[in-house]
C-alpha positions in Angstrom: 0.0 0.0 0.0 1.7 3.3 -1.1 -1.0 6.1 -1.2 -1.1 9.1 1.2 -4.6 9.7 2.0 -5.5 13.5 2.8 -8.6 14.0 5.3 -10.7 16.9 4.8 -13.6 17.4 7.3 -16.2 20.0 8.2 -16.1 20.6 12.4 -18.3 18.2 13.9 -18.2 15.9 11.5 -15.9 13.2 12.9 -13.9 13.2 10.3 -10.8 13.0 12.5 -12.2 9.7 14.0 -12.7 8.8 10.4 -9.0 9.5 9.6 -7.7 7.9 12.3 -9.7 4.4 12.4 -8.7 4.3 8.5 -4.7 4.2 9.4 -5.4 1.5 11.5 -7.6 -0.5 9.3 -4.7 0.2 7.0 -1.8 -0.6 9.5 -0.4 3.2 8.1 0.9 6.2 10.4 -1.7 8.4 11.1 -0.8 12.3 11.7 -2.6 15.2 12.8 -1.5 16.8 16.0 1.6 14.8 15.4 2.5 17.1 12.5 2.2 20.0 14.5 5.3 18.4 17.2 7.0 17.3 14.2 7.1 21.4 13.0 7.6 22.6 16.2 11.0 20.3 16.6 12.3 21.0 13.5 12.0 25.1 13.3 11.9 26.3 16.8 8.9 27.7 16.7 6.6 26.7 19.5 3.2 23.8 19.1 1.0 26.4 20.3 2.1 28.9 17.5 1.1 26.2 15.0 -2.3 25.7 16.9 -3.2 29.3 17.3 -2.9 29.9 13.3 -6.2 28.6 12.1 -7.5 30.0 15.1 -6.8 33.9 14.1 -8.3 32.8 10.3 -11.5 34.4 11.5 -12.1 36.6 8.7 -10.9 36.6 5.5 -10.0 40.0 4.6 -8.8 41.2 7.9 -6.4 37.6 7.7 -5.4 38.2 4.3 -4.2 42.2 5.7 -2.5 40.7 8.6 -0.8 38.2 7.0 0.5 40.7 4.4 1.7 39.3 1.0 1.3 36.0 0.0 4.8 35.5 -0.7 6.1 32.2 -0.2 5.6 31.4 -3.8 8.2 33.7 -4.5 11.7 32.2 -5.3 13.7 35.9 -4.4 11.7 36.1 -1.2 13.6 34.7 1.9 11.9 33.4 4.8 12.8 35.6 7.3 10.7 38.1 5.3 7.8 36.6 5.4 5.1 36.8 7.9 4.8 34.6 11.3 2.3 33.0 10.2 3.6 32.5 6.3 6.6 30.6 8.0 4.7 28.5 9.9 2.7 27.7 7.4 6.0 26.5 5.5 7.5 24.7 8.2 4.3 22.5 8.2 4.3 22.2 4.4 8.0 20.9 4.8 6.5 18.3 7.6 3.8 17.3 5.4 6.0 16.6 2.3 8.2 14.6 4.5 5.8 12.2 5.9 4.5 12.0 2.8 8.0 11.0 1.1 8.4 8.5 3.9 5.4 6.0 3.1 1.8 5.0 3.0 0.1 7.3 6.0 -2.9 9.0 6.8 -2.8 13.4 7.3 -6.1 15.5 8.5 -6.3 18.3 7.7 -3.5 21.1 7.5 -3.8 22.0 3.9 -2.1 18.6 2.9 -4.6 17.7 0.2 -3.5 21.2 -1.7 0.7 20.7 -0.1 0.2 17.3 -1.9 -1.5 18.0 -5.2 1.4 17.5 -7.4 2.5 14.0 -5.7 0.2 11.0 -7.8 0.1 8.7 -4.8 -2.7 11.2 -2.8 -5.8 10.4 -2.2 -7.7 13.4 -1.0 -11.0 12.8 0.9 -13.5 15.7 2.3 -16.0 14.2 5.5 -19.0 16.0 6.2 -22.6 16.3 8.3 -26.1 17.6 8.4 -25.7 20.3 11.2 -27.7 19.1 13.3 -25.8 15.5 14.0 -22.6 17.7 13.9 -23.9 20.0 16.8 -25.2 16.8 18.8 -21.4 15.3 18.7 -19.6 18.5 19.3 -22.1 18.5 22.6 -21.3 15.0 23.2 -17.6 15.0 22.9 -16.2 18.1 23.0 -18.9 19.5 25.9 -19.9 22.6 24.0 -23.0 24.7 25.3 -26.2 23.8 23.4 -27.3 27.4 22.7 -23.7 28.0 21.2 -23.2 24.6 19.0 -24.2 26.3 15.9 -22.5 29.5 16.0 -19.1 27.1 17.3 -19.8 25.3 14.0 -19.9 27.8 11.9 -17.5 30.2 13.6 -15.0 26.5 13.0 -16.0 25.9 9.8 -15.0 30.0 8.3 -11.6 29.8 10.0 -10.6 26.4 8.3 -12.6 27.7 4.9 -10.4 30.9 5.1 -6.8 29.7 6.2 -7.4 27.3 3.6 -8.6 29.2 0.7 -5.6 31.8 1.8 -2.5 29.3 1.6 -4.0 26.4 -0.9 -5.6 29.9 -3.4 -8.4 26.8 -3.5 -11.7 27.0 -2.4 -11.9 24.8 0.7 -14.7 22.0 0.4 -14.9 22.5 -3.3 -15.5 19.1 -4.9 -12.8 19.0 -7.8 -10.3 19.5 -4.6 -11.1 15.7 -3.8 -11.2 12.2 -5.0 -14.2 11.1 -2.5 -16.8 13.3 -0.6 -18.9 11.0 2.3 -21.8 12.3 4.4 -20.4 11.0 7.7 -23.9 11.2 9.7 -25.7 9.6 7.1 -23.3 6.6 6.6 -22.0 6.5 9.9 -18.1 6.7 11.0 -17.5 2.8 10.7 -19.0 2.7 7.3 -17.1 5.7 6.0 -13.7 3.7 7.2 -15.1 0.8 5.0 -16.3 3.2 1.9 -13.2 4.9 1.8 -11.2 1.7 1.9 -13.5 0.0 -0.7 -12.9 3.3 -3.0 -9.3 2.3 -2.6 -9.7 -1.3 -4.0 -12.0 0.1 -6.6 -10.0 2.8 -7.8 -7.1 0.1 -8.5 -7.9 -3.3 -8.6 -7.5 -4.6 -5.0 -5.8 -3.5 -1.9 -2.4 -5.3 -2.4 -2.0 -2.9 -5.9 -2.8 0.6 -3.8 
């Protein structure tokens, strides 16, 4: 099995459940927060300035002032020059491209479906929910306030939509961004695992040819 799969997931949606019972199915490394101490180790710069990122991706145009420039495109800009959050942003791209160079794994989230586009061996899947399941598990497991699910939801859903649409200059959630879209509250989480592993074998002949 050699394919990187990328997990995309609206907030709620259990997509990181999803992501994570799929690498062990698979018997593949699974990263998410993992990523993030992987980063930290290898620039200096602290976990929680890599958590705190997506986090200040509130709004769109006020992120896209603060950030300044989107420069790190640009070959005759060095990385010093860029903004704190433009070199974190690389330092996790650099993370990302290594796990992915290292073998078959799972990533959520992080932009990796876009860091990964040009590598054939991706698989990029995108998890989501009615609202209404998604604010009954956010309740459930993450004990947010009733009267406040929905606004936490959306509030989640805008800062991944806008960090990612910053970095990737992709619309986040956009269905050409993906290989496989699943409904997770109408399937279930344990049926996703199977669908996305059954896309696998379908998309080349068996599981032993992935």
């Amino acid at each position: 099995m050699n394919k990187v799969i990328t997990i995309s997931r609206q907030y709620g949606s259990g997509g990181r459940e999803i992501g994570a019972k799929l690498a062990q199915k698979l018997g593949i490394p699974f990263y998410d927060d993992e990523l993030i101490a992987r980063a930290a180790k290898e620039s200096g710069f602290a976990e929680a300035a890599f958590d705190n990122v997506e986090k200040r991706a509130t709004n769109s145009f006020l992120y896209s002032i603060a950030m300044g420039m989107n420069a790190y495109g640009n070959q005759d800009i060095g990385f010093t020059h860029l903004s704190l959050d433009d070199q974190l942003y690389l330092a996790q791209t650099n993370i990302i491209r290594k796990v992915a160079q290292e073998g078959p794994c799972v990533i959520v989230g992080r932009c990796a479906d876009y860091i990964l586009r040009e590598q054939e061996n991706t698989i990029n899947i995108f998890i989501w929910a009615g609202m209404q399941a998604r604010k009954e598990r956010v309740i459930r497991l993450y004990n947010v306030a009733k009267n406040k699910a929905e606004d936490e939801l959306i509030k989640a859903d805008k800062r991944r939509a806008n960090y990612y649409n910053y970095h990737a200059n992709e619309k986040w959630g956009k269905a050409e961004n993906y290989h496989l879209s699943l409904r997770s509250d109408y399937i279930g989480i344990d049926h996703a695992v199977e669908s996305i592993i059954h896309y696998l074998k379908s998309a080349e002949g068996g599981i032993s040819r992935i």
